[in-house]
C-alpha positions as CSV (number, residue, x, y, z in Angstrom):
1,X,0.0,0.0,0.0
2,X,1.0,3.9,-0.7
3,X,2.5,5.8,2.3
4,X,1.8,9.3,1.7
5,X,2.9,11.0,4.2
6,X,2.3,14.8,2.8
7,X,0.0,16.3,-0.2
8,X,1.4,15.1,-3.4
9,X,3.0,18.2,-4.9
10,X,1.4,18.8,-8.3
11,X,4.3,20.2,-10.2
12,X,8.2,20.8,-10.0
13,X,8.8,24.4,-11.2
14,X,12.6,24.4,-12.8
15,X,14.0,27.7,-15.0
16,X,11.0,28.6,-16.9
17,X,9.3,25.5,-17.4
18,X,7.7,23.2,-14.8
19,X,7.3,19.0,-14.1
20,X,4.1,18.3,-14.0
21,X,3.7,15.3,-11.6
22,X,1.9,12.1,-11.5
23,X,-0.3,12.1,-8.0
24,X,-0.1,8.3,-7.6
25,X,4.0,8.0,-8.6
26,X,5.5,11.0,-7.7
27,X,7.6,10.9,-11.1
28,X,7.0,13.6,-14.2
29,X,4.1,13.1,-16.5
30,X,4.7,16.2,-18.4
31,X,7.8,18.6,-18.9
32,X,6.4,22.2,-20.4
33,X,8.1,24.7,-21.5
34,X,6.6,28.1,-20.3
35,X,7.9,29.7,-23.8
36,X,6.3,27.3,-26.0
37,X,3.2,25.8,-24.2
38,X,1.5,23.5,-27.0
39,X,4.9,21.2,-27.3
40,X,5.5,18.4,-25.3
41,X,8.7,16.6,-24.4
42,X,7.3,13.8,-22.8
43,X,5.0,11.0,-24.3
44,X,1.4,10.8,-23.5
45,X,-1.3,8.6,-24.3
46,X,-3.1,10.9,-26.9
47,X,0.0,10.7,-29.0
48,X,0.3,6.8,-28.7
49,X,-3.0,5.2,-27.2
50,X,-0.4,2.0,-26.0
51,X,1.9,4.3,-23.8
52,X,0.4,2.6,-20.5
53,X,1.7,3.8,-17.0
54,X,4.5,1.1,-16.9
55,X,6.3,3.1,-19.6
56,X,5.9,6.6,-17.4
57,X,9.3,8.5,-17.0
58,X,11.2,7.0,-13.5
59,X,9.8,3.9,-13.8
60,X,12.6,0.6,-14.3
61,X,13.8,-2.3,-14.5
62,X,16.0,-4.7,-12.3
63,X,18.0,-7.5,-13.1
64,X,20.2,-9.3,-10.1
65,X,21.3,-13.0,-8.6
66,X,17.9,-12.6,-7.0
67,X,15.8,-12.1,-9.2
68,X,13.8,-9.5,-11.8
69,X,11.5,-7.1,-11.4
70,X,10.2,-3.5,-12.3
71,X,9.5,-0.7,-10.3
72,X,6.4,2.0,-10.9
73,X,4.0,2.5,-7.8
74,X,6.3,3.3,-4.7
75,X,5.8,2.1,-1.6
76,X,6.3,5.3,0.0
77,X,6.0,8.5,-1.6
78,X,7.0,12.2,0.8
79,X,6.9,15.6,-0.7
80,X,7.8,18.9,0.5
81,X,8.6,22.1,-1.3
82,X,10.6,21.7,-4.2
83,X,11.4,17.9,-3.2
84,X,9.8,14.5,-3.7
85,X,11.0,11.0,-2.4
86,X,9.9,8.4,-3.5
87,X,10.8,4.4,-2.2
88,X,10.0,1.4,-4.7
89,X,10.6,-2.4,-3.1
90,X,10.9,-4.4,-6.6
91,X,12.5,-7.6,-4.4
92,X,12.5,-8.7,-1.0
93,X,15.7,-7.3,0.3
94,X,16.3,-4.6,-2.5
95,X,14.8,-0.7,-1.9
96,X,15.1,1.6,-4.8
97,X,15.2,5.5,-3.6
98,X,14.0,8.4,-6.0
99,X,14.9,11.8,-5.2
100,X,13.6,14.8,-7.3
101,X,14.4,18.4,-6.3
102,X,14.9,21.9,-7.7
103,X,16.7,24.7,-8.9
104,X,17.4,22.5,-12.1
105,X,15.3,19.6,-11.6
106,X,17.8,16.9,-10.3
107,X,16.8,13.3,-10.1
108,X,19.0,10.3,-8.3
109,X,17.9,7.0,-8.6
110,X,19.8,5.0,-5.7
111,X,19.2,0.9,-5.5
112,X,20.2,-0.6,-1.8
113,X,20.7,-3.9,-0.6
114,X,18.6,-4.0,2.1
115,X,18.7,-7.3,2.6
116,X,21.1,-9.6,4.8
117,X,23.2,-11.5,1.9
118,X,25.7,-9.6,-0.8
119,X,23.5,-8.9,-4.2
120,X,24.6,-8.4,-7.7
121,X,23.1,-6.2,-10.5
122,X,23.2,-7.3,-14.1
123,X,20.7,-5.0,-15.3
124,X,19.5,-1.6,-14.0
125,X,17.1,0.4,-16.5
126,X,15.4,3.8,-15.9
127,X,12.5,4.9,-19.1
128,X,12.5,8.5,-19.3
129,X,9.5,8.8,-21.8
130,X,10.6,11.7,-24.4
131,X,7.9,12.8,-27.0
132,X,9.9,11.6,-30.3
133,X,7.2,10.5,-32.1
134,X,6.1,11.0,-35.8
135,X,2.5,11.9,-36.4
136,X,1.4,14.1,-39.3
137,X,4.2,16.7,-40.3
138,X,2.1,19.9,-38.3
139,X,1.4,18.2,-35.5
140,X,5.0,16.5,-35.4
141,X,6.6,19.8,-35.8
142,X,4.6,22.0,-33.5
143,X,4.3,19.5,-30.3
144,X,6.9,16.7,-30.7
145,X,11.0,15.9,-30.2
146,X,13.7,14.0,-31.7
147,X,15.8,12.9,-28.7
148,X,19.4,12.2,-29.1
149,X,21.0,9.5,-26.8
150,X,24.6,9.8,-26.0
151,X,25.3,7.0,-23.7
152,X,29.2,8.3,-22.7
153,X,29.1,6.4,-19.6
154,X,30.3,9.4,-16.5
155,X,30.0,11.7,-19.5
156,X,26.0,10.7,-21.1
157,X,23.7,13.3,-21.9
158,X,20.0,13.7,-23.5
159,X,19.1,17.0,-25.1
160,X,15.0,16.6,-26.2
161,X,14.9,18.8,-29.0
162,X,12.0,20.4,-31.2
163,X,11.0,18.4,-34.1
164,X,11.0,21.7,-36.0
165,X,14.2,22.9,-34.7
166,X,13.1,26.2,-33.6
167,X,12.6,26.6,-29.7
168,X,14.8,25.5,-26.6
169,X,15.6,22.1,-25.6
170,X,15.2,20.2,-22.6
171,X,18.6,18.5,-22.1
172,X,19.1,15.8,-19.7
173,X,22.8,15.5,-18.5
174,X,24.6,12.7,-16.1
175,X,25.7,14.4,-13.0
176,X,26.6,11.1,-10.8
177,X,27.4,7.9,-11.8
178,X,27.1,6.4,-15.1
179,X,24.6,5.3,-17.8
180,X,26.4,2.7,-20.1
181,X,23.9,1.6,-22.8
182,X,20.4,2.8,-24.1
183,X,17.5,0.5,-26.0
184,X,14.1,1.4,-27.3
185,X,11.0,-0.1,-25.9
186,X,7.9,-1.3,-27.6
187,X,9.4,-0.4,-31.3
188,X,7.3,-3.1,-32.6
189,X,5.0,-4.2,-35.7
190,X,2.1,-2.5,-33.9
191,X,3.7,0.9,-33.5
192,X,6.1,0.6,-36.4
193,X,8.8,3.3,-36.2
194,X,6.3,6.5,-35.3
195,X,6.9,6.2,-31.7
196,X,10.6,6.4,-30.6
197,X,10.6,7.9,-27.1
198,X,10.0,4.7,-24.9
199,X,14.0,5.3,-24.3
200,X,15.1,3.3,-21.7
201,X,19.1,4.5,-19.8
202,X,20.8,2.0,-18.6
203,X,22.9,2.0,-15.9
204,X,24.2,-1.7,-16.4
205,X,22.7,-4.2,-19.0
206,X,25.3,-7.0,-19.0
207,X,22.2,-9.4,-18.1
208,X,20.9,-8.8,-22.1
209,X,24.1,-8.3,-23.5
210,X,27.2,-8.2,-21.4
211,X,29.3,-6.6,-24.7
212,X,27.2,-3.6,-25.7
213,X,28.9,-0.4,-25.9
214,X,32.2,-1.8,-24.9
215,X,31.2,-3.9,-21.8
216,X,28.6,-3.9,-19.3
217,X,29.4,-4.0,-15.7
218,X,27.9,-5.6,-13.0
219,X,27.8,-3.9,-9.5
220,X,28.1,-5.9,-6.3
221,X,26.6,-4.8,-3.6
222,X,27.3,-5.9,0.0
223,X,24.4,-5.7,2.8
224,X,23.9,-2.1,3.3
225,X,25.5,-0.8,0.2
226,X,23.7,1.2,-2.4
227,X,24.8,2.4,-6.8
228,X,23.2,5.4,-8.0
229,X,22.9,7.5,-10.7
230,X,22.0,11.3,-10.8
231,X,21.2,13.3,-13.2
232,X,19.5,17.2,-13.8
233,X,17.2,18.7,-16.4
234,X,17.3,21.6,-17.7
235,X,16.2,24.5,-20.3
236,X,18.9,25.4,-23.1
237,X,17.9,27.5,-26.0
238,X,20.4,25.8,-28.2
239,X,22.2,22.5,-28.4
240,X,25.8,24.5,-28.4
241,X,24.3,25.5,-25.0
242,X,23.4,22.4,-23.7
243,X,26.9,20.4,-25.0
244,X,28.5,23.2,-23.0
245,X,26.5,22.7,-19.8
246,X,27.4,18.8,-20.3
247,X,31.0,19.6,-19.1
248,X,33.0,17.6,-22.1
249,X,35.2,15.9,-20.6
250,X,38.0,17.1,-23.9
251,X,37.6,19.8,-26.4
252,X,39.3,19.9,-29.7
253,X,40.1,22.8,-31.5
254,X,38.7,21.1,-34.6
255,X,38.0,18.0,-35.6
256,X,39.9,17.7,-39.2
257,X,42.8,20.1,-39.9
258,X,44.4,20.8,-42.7
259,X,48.3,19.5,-43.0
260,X,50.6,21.8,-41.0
261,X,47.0,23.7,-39.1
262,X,48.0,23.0,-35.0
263,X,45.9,20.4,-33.4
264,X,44.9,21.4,-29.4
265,X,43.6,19.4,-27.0
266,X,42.0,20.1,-23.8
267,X,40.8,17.9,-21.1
268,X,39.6,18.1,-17.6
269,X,39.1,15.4,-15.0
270,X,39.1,12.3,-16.4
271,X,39.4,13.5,-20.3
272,X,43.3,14.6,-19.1
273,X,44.4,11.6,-19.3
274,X,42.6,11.2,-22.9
275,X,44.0,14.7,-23.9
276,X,47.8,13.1,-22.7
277,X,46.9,9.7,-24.4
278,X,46.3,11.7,-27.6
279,X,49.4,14.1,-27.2
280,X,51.8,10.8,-27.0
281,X,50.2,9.2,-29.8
282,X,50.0,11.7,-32.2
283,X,51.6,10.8,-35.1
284,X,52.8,7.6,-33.7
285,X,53.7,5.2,-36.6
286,X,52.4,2.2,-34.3
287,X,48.6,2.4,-36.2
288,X,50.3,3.0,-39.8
289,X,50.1,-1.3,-40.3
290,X,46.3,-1.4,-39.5
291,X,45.8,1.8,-41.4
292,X,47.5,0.4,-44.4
293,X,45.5,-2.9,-44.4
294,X,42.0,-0.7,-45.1
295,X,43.4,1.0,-47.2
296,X,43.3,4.3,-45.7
297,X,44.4,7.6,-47.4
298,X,47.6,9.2,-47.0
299,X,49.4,5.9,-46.3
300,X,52.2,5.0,-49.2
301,X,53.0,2.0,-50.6
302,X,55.6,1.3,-47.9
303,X,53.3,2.1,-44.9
304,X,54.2,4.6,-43.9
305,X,52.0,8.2,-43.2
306,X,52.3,10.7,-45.6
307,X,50.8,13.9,-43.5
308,X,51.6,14.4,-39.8
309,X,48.8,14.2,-37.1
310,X,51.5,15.7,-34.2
311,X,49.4,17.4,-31.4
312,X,50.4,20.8,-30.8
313,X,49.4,21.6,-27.7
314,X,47.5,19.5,-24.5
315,X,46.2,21.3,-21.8
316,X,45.6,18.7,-19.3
């Protein structure tokens, strides 16, 4: 049964736009944009009559040495201003924590072993239910999004933008942990290819497919120990904007140069040691045999590179 324990809060006002909340979950129904009120960035039912309530944003999936589950109605559910918790019990011995709050609208999703004996995660899945969907080409471009998944593990990032490319986006950006893959749900014969946004992050989904996007891991959790993932929302009125607020982890001056033009790279935190790796390797005749054996441009007959690809400068 639903603890409530304070009046559900009926929206999460962020920048100009607002969350509108579900009363039962606690999680985002709607995202509006107080600038362009007719569009939505989240699915609804009108749009797709077969988006049902286990496809709402928040709601997941969880795959350990225990077993599966999914998580949509909490158990517990507290609100105050500007924050709601939510808990979900998906397994005996497994709580899964919500926590939405404000300025930006920040979500962390946090799974804990509650339970007396270690557990494993092999799959850990969060839907956030984005409005990419294909309709007729005025409604599409007035109301919908495309939204582009970048699933950069420490550095992933969603920006929701308008179909008609006019208007800001909502950009979703990884603030804490990691989200390491990304799959579609309910692309099927029924809806065809009109209805994208049942986009599911995942945090780990080694139990599907333990190779996807160069490996999967799998947390271990001892009794009392918790994962998590965080991220924030937020208004951008362009997509240069939003990359920026993403915090790249390297920055190239440019991404092709002309023989001769400096190359620069910068990196902070963990893209220093990228920016270093690159510096060493510029130019480094170790990939010329693998670049000769596709066939690759600028490598002679005796493999060997015929421009230079020397890094200038990294600041690291």
């Amino acid at each position: 049964m639903l603890s409530t324990e304070v009046r559900v809060l009926e929206s999460l006002p962020f920048g100009t736009g607002r969350a509108v909340l579900d009363p039962v979950t606690g999680a985002p129904a709607q995202f509006l944009d107080d600038r362009a009120p007719v569009r939505r960035f989240l699915l609804e039912q009108a749009a797709a009559p077969w988006h049902s309530v286990e496809h709402q944003w928040g709601s997941g999936h969880l795959v350990t040495d225990r077993g599966a589950a999914r998580w949509l109605t909490p158990s517990r559910l507290r609100a105050s201003d500007g924050t709601v918790e939510v808990v979900h019990t998906p397994l005996p011995g497994i709580r899964v924590e919500v926590r939405r709050s404000v300025q930006v609208l920040r979500e962390r999703y946090t799974v804990l072993n509650s339970g007396d004996e270690p557990l494993a995660v092999t799959g850990l899945g969060i839907r956030t239910s984005f409005a990419d969907w294909y309709g007729d080409a005025q409604t599409s471009l007035e109301e919908a999004v495309r939204a582009h998944v970048l699933t950069g593990g420490t550095w992933s990032r969603v920006p929701a933008q308008p179909m008609s490319g006019e208007g800001r986006c909502l950009g979703l950006i990884v603030r804490e942990g990691a989200v390491r893959a990304y799959s579609v749900e309910s692309r099927n014969q029924a809806s065809l290819s009109d209805v994208r946004g049942h986009l599911v992050l995942q945090v780990t989904d080694h139990a599907r497919n333990p190779d996807a996007f160069g490996g999967q891991p799998v947390p271990h959790l001892a009794p009392g120990e918790s994962t998590s993932v965080a991220w924030e929302l937020g208004w951008y009125e362009s997509v240069d904007d939003f990359t920026a607020a993403t915090r790249p982890p390297a920055v190239f001056s440019a991404y092709a140069a002309e023989t001769g033009t400096p190359i620069v790279v910068n990196g902070t935190s963990g893209g220093g040691a990228l920016a270093s790796i690159l510096g060493a390797s510029g130019n480094s005749g170790e990939y010329t045999p693998y670049l000769a054996a596709i066939g690759a441009a600028g490598i002679g007959a005796k493999g060997r590179s015929t421009p230079r690809d020397d890094v200038f400068a990294v600041n690291a």
